[in-house]
matplotlib code that plots the C-alpha trace (Angstrom):
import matplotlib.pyplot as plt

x = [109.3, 107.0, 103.9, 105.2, 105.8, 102.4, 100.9, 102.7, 102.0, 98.2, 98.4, 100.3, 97.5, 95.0, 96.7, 96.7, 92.8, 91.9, 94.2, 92.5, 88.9, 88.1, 85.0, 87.2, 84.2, 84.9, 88.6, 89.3, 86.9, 88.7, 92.3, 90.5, 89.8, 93.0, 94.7, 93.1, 92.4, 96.7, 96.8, 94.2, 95.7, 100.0, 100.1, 97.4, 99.2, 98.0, 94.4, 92.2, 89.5, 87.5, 89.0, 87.8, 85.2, 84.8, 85.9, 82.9, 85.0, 86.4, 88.4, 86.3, 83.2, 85.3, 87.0, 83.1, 82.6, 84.8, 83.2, 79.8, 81.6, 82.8, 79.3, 78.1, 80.6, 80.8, 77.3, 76.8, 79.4, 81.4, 79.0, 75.9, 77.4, 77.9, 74.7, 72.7, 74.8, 74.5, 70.4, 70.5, 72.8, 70.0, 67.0, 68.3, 68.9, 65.1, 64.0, 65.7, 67.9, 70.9, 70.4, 68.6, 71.9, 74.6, 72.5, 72.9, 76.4, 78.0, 77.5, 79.7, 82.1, 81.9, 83.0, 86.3, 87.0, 89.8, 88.0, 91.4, 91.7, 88.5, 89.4, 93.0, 91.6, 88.5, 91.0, 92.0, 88.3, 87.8, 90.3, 89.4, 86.1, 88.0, 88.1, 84.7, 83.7, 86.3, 84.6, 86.7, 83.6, 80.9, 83.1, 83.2, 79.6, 78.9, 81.2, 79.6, 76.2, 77.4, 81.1, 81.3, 78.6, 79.9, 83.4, 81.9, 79.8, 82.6, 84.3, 86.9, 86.5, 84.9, 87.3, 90.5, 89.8, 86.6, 86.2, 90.1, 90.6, 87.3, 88.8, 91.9, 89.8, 90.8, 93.8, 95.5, 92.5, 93.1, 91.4, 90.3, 87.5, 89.8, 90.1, 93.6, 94.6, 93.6, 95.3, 98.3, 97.5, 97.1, 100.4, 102.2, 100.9, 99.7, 96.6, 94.8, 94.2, 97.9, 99.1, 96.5, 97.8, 101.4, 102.1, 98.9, 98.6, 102.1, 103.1, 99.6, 100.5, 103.3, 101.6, 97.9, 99.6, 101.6, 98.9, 97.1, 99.3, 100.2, 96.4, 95.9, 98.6, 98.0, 94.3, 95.3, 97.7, 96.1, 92.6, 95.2, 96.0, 92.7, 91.8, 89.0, 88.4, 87.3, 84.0, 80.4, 78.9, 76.2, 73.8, 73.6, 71.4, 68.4, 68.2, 68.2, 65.5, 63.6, 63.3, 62.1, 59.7, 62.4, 64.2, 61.9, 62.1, 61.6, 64.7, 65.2, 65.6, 69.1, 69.6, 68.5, 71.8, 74.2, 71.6, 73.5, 76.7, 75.7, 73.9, 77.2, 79.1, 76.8, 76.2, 79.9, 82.3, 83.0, 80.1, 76.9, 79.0, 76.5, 74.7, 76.4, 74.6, 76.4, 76.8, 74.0, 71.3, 72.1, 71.6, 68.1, 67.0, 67.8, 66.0, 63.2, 62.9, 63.1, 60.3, 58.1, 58.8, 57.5, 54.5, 53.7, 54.7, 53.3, 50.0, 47.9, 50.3, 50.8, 50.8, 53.9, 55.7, 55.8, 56.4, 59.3, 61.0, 62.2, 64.4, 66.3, 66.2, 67.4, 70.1, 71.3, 70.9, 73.1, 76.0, 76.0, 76.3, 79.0, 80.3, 79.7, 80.4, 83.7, 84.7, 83.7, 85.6, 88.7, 88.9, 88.4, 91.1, 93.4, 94.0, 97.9, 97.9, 96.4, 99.1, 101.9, 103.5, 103.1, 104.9, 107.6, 108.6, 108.0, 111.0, 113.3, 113.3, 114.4, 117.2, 118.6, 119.8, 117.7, 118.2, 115.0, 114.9, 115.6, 113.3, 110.3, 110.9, 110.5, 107.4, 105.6, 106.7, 104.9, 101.8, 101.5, 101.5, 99.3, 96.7, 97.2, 96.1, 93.7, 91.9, 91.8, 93.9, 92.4, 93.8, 97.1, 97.8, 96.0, 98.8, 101.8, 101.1, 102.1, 105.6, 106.2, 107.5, 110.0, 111.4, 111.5, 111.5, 115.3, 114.5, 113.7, 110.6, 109.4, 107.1, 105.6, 107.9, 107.3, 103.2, 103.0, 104.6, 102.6, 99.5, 99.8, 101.1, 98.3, 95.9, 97.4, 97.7, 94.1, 93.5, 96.3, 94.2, 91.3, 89.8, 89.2, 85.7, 86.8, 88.1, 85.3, 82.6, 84.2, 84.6, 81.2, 80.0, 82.7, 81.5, 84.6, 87.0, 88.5, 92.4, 91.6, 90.9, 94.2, 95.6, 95.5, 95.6, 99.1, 101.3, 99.5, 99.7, 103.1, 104.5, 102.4, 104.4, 107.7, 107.2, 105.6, 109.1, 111.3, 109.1, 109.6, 113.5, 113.8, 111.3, 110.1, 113.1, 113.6, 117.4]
y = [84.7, 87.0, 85.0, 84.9, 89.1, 89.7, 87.3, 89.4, 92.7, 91.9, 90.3, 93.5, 95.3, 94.2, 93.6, 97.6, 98.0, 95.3, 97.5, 100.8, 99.1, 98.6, 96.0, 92.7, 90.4, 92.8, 93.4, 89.7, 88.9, 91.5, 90.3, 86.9, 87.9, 89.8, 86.8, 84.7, 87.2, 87.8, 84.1, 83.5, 85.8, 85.7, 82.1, 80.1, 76.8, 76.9, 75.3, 78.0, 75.4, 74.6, 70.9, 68.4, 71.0, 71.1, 74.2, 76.4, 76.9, 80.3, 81.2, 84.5, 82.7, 79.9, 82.5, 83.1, 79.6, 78.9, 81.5, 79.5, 76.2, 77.4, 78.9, 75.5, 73.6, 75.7, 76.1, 72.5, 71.8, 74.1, 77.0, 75.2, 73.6, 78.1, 78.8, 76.0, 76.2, 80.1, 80.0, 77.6, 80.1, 82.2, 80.6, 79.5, 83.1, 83.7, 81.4, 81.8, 78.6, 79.6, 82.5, 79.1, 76.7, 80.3, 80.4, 76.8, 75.8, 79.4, 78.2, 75.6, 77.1, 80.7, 78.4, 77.6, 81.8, 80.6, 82.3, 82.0, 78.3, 77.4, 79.4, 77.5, 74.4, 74.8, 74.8, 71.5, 69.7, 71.8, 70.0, 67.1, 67.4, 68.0, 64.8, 63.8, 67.2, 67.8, 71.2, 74.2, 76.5, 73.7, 73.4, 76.8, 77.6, 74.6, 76.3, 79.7, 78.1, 76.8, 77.6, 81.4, 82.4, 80.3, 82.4, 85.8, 85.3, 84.1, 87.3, 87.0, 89.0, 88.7, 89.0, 88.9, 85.6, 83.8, 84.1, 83.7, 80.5, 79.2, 80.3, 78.0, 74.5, 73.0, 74.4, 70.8, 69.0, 66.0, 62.2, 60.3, 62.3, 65.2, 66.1, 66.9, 63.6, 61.7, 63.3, 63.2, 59.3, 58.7, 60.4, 59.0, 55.7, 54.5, 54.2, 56.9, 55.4, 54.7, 57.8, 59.4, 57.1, 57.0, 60.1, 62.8, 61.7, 61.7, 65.3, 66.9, 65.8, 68.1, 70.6, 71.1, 71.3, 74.5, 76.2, 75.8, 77.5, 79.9, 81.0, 81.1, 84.4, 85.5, 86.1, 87.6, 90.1, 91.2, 91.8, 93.9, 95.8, 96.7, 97.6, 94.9, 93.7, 90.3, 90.4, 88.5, 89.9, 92.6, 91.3, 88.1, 89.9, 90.2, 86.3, 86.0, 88.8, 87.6, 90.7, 89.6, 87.4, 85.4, 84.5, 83.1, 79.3, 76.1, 74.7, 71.8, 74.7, 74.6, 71.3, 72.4, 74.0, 71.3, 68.8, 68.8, 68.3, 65.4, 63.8, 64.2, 62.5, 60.1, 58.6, 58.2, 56.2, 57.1, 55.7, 54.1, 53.8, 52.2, 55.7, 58.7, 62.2, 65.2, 68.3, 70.4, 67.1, 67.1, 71.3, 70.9, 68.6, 71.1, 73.6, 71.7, 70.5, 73.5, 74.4, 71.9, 73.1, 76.7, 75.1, 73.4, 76.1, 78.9, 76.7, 79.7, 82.3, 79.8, 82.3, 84.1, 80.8, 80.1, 83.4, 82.8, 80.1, 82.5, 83.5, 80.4, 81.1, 84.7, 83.4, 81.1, 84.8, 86.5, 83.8, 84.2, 87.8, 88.1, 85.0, 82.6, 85.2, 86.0, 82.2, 82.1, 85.3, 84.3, 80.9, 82.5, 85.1, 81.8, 82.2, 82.7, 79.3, 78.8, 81.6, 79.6, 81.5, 78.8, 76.6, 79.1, 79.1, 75.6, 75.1, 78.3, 76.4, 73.2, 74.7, 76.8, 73.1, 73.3, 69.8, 68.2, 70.4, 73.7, 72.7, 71.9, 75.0, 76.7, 74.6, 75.4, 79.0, 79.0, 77.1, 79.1, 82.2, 80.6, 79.5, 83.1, 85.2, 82.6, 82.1, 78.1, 75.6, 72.9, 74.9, 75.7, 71.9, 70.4, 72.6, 71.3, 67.5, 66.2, 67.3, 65.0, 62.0, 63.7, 65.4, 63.3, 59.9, 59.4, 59.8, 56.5, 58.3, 58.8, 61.1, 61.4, 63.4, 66.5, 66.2, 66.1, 69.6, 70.6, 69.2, 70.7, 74.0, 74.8, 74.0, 76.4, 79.2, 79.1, 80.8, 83.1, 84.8, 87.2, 85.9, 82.5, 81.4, 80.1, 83.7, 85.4, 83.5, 84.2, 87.9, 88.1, 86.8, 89.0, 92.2, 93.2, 92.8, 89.5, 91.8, 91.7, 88.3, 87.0, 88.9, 87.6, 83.8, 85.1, 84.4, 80.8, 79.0, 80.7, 79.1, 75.7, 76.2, 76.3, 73.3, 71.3, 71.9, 71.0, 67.9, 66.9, 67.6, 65.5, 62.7, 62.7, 61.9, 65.2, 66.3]
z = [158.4, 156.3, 157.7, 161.6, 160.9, 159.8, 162.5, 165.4, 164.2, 163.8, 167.3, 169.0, 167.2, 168.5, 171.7, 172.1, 171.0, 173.9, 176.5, 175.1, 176.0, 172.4, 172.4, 172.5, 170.7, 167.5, 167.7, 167.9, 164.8, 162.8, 164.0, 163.0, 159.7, 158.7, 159.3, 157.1, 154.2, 154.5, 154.6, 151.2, 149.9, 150.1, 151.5, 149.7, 150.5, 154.0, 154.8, 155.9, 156.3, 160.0, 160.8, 157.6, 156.2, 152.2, 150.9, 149.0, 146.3, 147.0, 149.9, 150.2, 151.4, 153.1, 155.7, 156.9, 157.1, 158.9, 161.8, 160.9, 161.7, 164.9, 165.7, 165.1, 166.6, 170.0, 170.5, 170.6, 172.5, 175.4, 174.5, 175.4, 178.8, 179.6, 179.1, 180.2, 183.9, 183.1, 182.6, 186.2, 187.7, 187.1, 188.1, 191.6, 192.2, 191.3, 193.3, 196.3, 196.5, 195.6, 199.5, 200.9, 200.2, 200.9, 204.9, 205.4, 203.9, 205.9, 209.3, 210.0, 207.6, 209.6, 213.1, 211.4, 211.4, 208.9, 205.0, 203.3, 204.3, 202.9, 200.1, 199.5, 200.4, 197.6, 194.7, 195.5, 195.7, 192.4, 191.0, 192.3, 190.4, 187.3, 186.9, 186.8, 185.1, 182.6, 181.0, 183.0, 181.8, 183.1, 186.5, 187.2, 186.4, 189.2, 191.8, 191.3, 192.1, 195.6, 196.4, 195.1, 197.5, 200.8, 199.8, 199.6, 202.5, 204.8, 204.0, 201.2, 198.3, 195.3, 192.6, 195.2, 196.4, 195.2, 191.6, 190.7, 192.8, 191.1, 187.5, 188.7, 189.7, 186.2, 185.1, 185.1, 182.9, 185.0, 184.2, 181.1, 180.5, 179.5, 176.3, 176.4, 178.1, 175.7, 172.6, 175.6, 175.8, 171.7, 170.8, 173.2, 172.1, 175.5, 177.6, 179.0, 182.1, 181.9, 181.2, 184.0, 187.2, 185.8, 184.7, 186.0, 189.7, 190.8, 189.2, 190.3, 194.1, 193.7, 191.8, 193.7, 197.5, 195.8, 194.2, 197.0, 199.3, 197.2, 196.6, 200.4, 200.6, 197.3, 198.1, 201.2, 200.0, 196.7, 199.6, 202.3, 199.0, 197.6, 201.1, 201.7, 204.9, 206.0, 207.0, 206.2, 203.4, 205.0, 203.0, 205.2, 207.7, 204.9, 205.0, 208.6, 209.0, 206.3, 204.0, 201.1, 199.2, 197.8, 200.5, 202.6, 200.8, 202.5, 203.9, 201.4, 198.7, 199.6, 198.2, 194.9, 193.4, 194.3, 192.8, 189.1, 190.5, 192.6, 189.8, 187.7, 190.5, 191.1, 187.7, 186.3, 186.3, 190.0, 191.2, 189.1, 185.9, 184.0, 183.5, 182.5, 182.7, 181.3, 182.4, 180.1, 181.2, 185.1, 184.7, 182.4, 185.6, 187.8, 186.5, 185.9, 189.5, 190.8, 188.5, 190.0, 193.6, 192.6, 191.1, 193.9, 196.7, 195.1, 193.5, 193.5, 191.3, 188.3, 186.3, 187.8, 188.2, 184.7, 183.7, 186.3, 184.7, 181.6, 183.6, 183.0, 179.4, 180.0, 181.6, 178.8, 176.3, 178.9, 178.7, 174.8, 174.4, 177.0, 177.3, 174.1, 171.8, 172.2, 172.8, 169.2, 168.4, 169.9, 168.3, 164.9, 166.4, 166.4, 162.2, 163.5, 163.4, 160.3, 158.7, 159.8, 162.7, 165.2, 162.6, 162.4, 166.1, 166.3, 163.3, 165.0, 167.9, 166.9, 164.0, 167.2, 168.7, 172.2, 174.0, 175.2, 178.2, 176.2, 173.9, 176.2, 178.2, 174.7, 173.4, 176.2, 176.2, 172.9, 174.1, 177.1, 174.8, 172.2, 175.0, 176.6, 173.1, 172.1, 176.0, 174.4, 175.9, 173.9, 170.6, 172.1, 172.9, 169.8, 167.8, 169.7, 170.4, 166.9, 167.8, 170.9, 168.6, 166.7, 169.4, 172.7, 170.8, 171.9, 175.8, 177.9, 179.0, 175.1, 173.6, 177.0, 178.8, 176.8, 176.3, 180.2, 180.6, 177.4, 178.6, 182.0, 181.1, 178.1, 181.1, 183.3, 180.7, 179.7, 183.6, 182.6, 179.6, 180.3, 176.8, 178.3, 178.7, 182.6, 183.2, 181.8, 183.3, 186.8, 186.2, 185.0, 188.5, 190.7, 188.8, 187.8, 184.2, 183.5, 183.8, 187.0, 188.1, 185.7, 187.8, 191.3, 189.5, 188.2, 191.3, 192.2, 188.6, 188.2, 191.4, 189.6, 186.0, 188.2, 190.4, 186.8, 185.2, 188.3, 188.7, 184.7, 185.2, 188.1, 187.4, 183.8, 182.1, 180.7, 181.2]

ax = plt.figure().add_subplot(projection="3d")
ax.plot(x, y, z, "-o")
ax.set_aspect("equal")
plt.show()
């Protein structure tokens, strides 16, 4: 009880500095490192050690190493997919491919006079390639190269409309290649492809069609409210006019930003399975392609072209100051776990007598908060899996009926927290705070949380 105290009143804390516009990257580290110096020092019972790390001997130098662990750990992981897709972002931009692919991909779109469509209908091929790109961060950096500027130039707003329905592509971490799904898969002592067909498909057919609907008049109300009117972005008459240096690219420039993507579909499993090319590799390929086109379009300013190409690398610096760095922050923020208090409301829960039902509404209550305060709904999930068995091992549909709501809504609550990497990539690109953009996914992955129970009521078993 003392432990979950301390946990809440660090949280609410540092709850307030983050509303007051306190720097979040050093409020979250010091939240962080309360937690585990209270911990070390009134619960030393409770590992405060990063996964299987060997302690240093003193828990004083272990709470920093845990912070180096997670440097290490995210850098090489989620944190290098951010700013490799980041530092190609970037580069398209300078070279005029990203204006080249926005001129081309616009027109036929424009003749369907129908932005919010496009918009509603975008989250469900996003989630579509979920599946085959199971990083929410990696998708949404993809989606910003090519779909974010279609959006924006068809008339919807930035933050409104665009950047919120790409921040939602991945909230159900759908497929085998998911993370998620396959600690779903292991506990429930079943195959992922198994759990995927059986269980995935048939709940995200009911799920997708109602996010999707409800993005389409979300977006339009919270754009009537803010006052923005549906119109082509004025800056589409520069490209057409020819303005500027950069924008006057050969036509098969437009090809260049949707080049990682297609290499991603193309070899997995989907297609040439026998080759497999990540999501860092297929960007790296990118880049460097588009390299070689400069070099050979503008042959006689070398010089500049190389000089040119940094900018690739001061994309991948941007993502890690504004981006990466509070990833890490947040996840070291995540000590309530490691203090107990998720353990605690875990154990409240089941001594209060909830039935299966009750007590999955009330688990993933507790992940949706955890993923919400944490902005990880890897950690959030990872922390309530091991208590499928106990709990659901009486039901016909086993441990399974309760990691599918879990699963789902830990997905879904990552979009819900502006201290997500998703949210804060997509904020970054609409110029505006992440508070904004959870806002206006609110109303859509509410309305997906509601249907996700009704459907696990009705057909999971869980009654």
């Amino acid at each position: 009880m003392v432990a979950f105290l301390i946990a809440m009143a660090v949280t609410a804390f540092a709850g307030t500095l983050v509303i007051k516009k306190y720097q979040p990257q050093t409020v979250l580290l010091l939240a962080g490192l309360a937690l585990f110096v209270a911990t070390a020092l009134f619960f030393p019972a409770q590992s405060i050690l990063f996964k299987e790390t060997q302690t240093s001997g003193w828990a004083g130098f272990d709470i920093f190493e845990f912070i180096h662990q997670i440097m290490s750990y995210r850098l090489a992981g989620l944190g290098l997919i951010i700013m490799a897709a980041g530092g190609f972002a970037k580069y398209m931009d300078h070279i005029g491919a990203t204006q080249a692919m926005v001129n081309i991909g616009t027109r036929p779109l424009a003749r369907m006079r129908a932005p919010y469509l496009v918009l509603a209908l975008g989250y469900a091929v996003g989630q579509v390639l979920n599946i085959f790109i199971p990083s929410a961060a990696g998708l949404a950096m993809l989606l910003l190269v090519t779909l974010y500027p279609t959006l924006v130039r068809l008339g919807v707003s930035k933050a409104s409309s665009a950047a919120a329905m790409i921040g939602m592509t991945s909230v159900l971490d759908l497929g085998p290649a998911s993370g998620t799904a396959n600690l779903a898969a292991h506990t429930a002592n079943m195959d992922v492809a198994i759990y995927f067909a059986q269980y995935q498909i048939p709940a995200s057919l009911f799920i997708v069609p109602v996010i999707c609907v409800l993005t389409y008049f979300s977006a339009k109300y919270f754009d009537r409210r803010s006052g923005h009117v549906v119109d082509p972005d004025p800056t589409a008459h520069a490209v057409a006019d020819g303005e500027t240096e950069a924008q006057r690219v050969p036509g098969f420039y437009a090809l260049l930003p949707i080049l990682p993507l297609t290499l991603i579909l193309v070899f997995s499993k989907l297609l040439i399975h026998q080759i497999e090319i990540g999501v860092v590799t297929a960007m790296i390929i990118g880049a460097v392609l588009g390299l070689f086109c400069e070099m050979v379009r503008k042959r006689r300013e070398l010089q500049a072209v190389f000089k040119g190409f940094m900018t690739f690398f001061q994309g991948m610096g941007q993502m890690f100051s504004s981006i990466i760095s509070l990833i890490i922050c947040a996840e070291f923020f995540a000590g309530l776990t490691a203090i107990g208090a998720i353990d605690f409301m875990i154990g409240a829960a089941q001594g209060a007598g909830f039935g299966l039902f009750g007590m999955t509404l009330v688990t993933c209550l507790l992940v949706a908060v955890t993923a919400i305060l944490t902005g990880s709904g890897n950690a959030a999930f990872f922390s309530f899996a091991g208590l499928a068995p106990n709990v659901a091992a009486a039901t016909a549909a086993g441990p399974v009926a309760l990691l599918l709501p879990l699963q789902f809504t830990a997905g879904i609550a990552r979009s819900l927290s502006p201290v997500s990497g998703v949210i804060i990539a997509v904020s970054e690109a609409a110029g505006c705070s992440p508070i904004d953009i959870v806002k206006r996914t609110a109303i859509p992955l509410i309305g997906g949380l509601v249907v996700l129970f009704v459907y696990t009521a009705l057909f999971v078993g869980v009654n």
